[in-house]
C-alpha positions as a LaTeX table, in Angstrom:
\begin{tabular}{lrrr}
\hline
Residue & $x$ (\AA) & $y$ (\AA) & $z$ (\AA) \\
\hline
Unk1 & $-77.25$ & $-282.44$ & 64.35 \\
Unk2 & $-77.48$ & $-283.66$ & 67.96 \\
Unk3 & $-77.47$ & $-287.44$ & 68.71 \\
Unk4 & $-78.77$ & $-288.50$ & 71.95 \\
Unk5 & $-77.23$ & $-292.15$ & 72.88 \\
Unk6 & $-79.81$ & $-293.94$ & 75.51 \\
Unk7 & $-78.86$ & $-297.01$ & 77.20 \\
Unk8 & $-81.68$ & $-299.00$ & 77.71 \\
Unk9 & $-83.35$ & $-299.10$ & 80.69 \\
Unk10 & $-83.17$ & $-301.79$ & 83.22 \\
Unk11 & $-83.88$ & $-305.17$ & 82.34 \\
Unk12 & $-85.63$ & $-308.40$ & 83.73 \\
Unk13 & $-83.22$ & $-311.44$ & 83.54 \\
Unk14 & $-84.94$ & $-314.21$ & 82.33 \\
Unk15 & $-82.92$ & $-317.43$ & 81.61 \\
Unk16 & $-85.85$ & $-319.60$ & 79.83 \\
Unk17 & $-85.67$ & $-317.32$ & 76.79 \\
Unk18 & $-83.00$ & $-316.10$ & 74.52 \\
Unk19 & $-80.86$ & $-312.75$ & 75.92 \\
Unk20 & $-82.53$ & $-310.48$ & 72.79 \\
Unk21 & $-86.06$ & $-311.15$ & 74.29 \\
Unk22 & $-85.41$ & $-310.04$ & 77.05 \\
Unk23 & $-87.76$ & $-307.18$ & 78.57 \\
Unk24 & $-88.09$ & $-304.33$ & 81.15 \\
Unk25 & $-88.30$ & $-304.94$ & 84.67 \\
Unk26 & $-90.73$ & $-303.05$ & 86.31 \\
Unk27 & $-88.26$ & $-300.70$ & 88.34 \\
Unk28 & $-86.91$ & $-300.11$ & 84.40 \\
Unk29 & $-90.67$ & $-298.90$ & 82.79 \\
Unk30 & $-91.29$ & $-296.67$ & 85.81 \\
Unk31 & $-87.21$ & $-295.65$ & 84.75 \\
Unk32 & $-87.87$ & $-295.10$ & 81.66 \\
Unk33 & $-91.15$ & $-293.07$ & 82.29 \\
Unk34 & $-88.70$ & $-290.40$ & 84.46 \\
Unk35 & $-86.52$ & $-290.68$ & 82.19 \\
Unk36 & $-89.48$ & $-289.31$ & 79.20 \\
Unk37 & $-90.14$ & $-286.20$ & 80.80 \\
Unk38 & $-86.49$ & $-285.14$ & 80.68 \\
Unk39 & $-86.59$ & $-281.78$ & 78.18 \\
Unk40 & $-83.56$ & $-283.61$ & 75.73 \\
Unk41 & $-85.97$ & $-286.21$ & 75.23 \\
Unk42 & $-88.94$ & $-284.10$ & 74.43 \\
Unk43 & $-86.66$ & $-281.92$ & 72.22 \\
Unk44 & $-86.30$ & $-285.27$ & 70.08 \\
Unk45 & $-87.12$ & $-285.31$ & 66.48 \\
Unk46 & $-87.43$ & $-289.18$ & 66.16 \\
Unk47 & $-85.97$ & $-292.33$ & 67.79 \\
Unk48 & $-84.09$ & $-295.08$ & 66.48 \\
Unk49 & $-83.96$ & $-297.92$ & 68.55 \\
Unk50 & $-82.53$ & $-301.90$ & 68.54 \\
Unk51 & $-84.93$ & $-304.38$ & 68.04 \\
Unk52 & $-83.81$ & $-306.15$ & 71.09 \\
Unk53 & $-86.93$ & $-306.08$ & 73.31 \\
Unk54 & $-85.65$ & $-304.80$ & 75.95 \\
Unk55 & $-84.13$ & $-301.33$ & 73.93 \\
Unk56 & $-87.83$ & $-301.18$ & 71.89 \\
Unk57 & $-89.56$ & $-301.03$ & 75.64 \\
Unk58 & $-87.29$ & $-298.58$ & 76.21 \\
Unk59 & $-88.18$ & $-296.31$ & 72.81 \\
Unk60 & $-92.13$ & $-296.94$ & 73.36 \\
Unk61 & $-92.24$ & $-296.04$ & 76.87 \\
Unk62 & $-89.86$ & $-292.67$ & 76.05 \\
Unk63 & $-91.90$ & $-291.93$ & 72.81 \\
Unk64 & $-95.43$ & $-292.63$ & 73.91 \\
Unk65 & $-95.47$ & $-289.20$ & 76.06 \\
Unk66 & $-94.01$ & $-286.77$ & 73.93 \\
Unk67 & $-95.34$ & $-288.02$ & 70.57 \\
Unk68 & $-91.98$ & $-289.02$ & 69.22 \\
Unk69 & $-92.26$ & $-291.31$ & 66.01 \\
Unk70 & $-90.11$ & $-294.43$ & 66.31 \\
Unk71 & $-87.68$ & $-296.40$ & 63.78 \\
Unk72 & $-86.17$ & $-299.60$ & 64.34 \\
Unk73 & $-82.61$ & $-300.82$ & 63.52 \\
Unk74 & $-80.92$ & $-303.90$ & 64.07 \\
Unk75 & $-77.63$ & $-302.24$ & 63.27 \\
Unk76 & $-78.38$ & $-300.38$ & 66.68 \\
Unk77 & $-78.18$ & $-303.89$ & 68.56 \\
Unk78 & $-75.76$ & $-305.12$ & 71.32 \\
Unk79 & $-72.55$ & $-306.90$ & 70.65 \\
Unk80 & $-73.64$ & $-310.10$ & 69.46 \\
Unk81 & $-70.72$ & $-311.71$ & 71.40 \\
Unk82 & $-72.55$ & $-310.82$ & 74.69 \\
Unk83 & $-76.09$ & $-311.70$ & 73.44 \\
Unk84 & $-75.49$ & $-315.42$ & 71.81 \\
Unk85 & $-76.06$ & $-317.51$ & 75.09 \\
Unk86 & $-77.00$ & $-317.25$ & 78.53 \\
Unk87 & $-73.57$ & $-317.78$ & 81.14 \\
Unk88 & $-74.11$ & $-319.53$ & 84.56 \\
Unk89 & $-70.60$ & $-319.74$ & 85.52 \\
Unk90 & $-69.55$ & $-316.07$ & 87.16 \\
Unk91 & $-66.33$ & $-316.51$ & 87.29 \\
Unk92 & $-66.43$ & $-317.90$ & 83.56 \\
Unk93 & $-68.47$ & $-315.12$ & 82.67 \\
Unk94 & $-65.64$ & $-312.59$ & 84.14 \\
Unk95 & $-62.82$ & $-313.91$ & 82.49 \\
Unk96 & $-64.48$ & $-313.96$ & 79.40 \\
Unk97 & $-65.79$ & $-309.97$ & 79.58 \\
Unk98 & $-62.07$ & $-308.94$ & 80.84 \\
Unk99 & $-60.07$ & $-310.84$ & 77.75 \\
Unk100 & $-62.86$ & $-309.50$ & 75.45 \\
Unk101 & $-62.25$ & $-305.98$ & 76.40 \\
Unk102 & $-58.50$ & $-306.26$ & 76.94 \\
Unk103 & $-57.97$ & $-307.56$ & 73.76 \\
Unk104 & $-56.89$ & $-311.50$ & 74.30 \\
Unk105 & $-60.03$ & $-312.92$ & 73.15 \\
Unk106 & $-61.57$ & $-311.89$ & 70.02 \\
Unk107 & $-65.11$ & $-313.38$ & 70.10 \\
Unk108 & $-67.38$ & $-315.10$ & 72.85 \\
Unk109 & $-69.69$ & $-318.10$ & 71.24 \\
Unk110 & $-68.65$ & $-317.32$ & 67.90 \\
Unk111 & $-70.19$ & $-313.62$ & 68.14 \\
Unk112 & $-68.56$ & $-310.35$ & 67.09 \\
Unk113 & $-65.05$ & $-309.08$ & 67.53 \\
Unk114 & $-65.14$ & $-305.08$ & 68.73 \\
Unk115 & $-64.30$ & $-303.93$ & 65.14 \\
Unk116 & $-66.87$ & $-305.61$ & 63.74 \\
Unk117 & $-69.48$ & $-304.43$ & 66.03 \\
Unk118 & $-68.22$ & $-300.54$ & 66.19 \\
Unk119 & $-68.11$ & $-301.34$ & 62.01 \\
Unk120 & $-71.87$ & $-302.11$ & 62.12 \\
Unk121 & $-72.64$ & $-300.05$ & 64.88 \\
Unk122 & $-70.84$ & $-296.94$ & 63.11 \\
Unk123 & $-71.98$ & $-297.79$ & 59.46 \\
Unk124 & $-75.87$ & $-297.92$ & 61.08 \\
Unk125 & $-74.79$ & $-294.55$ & 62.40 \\
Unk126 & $-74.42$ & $-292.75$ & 58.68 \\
Unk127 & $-77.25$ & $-294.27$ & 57.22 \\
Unk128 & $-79.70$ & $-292.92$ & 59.90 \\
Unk129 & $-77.94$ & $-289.60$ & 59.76 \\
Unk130 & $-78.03$ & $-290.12$ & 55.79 \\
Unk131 & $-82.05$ & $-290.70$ & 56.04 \\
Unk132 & $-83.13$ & $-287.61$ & 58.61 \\
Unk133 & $-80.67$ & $-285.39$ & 57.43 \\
Unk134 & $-83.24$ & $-282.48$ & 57.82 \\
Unk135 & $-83.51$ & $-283.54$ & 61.68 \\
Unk136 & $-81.98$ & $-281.53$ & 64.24 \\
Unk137 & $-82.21$ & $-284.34$ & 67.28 \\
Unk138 & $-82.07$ & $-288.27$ & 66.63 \\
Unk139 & $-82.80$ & $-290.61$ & 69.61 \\
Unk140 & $-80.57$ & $-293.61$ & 69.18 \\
Unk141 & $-81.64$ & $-296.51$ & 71.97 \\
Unk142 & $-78.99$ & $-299.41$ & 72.20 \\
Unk143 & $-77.12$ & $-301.29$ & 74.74 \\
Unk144 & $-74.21$ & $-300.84$ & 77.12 \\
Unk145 & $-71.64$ & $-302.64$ & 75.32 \\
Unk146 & $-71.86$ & $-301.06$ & 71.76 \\
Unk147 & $-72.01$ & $-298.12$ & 73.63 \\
Unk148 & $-68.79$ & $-298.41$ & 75.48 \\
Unk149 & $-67.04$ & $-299.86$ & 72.49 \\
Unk150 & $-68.04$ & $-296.49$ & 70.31 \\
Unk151 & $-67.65$ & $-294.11$ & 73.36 \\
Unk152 & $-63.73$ & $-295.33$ & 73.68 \\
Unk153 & $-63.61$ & $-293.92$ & 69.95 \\
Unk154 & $-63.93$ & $-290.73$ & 71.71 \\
Unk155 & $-63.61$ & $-290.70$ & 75.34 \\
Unk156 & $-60.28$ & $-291.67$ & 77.19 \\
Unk157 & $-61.99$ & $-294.56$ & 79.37 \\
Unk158 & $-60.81$ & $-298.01$ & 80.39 \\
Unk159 & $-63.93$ & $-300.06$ & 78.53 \\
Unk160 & $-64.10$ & $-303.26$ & 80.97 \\
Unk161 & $-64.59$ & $-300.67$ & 84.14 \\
Unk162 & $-67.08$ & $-298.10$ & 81.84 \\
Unk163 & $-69.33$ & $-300.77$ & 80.68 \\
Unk164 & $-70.02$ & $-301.69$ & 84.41 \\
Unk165 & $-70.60$ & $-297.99$ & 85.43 \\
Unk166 & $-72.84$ & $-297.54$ & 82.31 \\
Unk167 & $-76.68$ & $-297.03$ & 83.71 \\
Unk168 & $-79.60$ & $-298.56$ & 83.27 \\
Unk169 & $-80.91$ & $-295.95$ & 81.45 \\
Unk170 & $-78.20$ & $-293.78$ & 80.83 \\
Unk171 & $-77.79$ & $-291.05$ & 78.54 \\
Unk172 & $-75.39$ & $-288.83$ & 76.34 \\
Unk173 & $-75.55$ & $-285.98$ & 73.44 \\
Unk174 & $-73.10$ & $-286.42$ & 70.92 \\
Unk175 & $-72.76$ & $-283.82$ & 68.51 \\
Unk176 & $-72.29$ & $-285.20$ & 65.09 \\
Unk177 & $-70.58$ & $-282.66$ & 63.16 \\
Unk178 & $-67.99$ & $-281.85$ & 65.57 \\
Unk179 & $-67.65$ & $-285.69$ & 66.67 \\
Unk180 & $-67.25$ & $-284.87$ & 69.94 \\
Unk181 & $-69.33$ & $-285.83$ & 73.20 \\
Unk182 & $-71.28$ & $-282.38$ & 74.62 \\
Unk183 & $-72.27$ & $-284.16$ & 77.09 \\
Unk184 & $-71.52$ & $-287.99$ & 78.67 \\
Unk185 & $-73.20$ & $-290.66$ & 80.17 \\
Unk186 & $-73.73$ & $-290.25$ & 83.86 \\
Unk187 & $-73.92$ & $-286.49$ & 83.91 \\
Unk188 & $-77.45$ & $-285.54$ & 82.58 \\
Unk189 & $-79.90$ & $-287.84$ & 84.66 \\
Unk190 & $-79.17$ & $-288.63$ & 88.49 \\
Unk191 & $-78.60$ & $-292.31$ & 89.15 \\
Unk192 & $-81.37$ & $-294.23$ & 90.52 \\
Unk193 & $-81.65$ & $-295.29$ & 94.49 \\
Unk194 & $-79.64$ & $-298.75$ & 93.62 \\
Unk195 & $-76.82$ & $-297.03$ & 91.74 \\
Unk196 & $-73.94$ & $-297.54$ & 91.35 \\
Unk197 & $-75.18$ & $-299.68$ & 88.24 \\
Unk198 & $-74.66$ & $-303.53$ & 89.74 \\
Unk199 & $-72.84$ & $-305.55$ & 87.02 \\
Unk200 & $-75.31$ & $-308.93$ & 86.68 \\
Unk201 & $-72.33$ & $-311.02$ & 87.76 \\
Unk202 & $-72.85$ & $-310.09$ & 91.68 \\
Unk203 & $-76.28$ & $-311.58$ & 91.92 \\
Unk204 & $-75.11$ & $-314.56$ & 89.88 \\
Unk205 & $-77.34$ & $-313.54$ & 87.10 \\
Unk206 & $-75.87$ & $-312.07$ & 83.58 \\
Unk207 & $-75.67$ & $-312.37$ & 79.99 \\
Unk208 & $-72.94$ & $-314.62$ & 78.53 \\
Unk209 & $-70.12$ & $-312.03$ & 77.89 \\
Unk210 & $-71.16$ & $-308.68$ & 79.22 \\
Unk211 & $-74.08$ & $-306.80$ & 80.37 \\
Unk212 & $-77.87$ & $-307.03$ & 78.75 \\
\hline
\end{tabular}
């Protein structure tokens, strides 16, 4: 069984609501509409995707096309320590992302430590594999965070760095009974115009602990 990981595409930072609700920008639907007509996403069986708005854009506008069924998951959702609340302060929000990831700061607003979120992320994992165990390719849309986190259970990468190379979408194939990447994020789908992926911090806009 295949898994194809898909980073959700980009988002629209809106401050006035919580991080979860966020949505797709519009550079991020026409994204994700490329991003549909790629042949491992029309060789999908059915996608599982986060209930975060932004990741459930992502799964309709990928879907839609090719007549893909969809399932929803909040195991499949972002690290809640980057999701809790919105971060003004940049340099706040740096120091926070770098301790996270190197280890000297366990949560951010009282959200997940990494083992708890690659326990949930991972458990959610075998239980969709459990349910379409006749399936030969499951679409799992999520976020850049969980993503990195679970990738590093593989893949020999520095985490603070990946997550901020991470697109918006990205994609990789993970092959589940070998538990091995057969392919990695970055190398199936050419970056768009803007890439390399800007971390939210430049603009002075971001999520409170890592990337949306």
């Amino acid at each position: 069984m295949e898994i194809l990981f898909v980073r959700h595409s980009k988002t629209k930072v809106n401050p006035q609501i919580p991080i979860p609700q966020w949505g797709l920008s519009a550079e991020g639907i026409q994204l994700a509409q490329k991003l549909s007509a790629h042949n491992v996403i029309k060789a999908l069986d059915v996608i599982y995707t986060s209930l975060q708005t932004k990741a459930l854009e992502t799964a309709l506008v990928l879907a839609k096309p090719n007549a893909i069924s969809i399932k929803t998951h909040d195991g499949l959702t972002e690290v809640t320590s980057f999701t809790q609340s919105y971060e003004e302060d940049v340099e706040k929000y740096k120091k926070n992302v770098k301790e996270y990831y190197g280890g000297t700061l366990d949560r951010i607003n009282s959200g997940e430590t990494k083992q708890e979120a690659l326990d949930r992320f991972t458990r959610t994992l075998q239980t969709i594999v459990a349910t379409e165990r006749d399936k030969n390719s499951i679409g799992i849309v999520s976020h850049g965070n969980i993503l990195t986190l679970f990738s590093a259970l593989f893949k020999d990468i520095e985490c603070y760095e990946f997550h901020t190379k991470i697109e918006q979408p990205d994609i990789a194939v993970f092959d589940w009974e070998k538990q091995t990447f057969s392919s990695f994020f970055g190398e199936l789908i050419s970056p768009p115009p803007t890439s390399k992926y800007t971390p939210w911090f430049i603009n002075g806009v971001k999520p409170s602990g890592g990337t949306p």
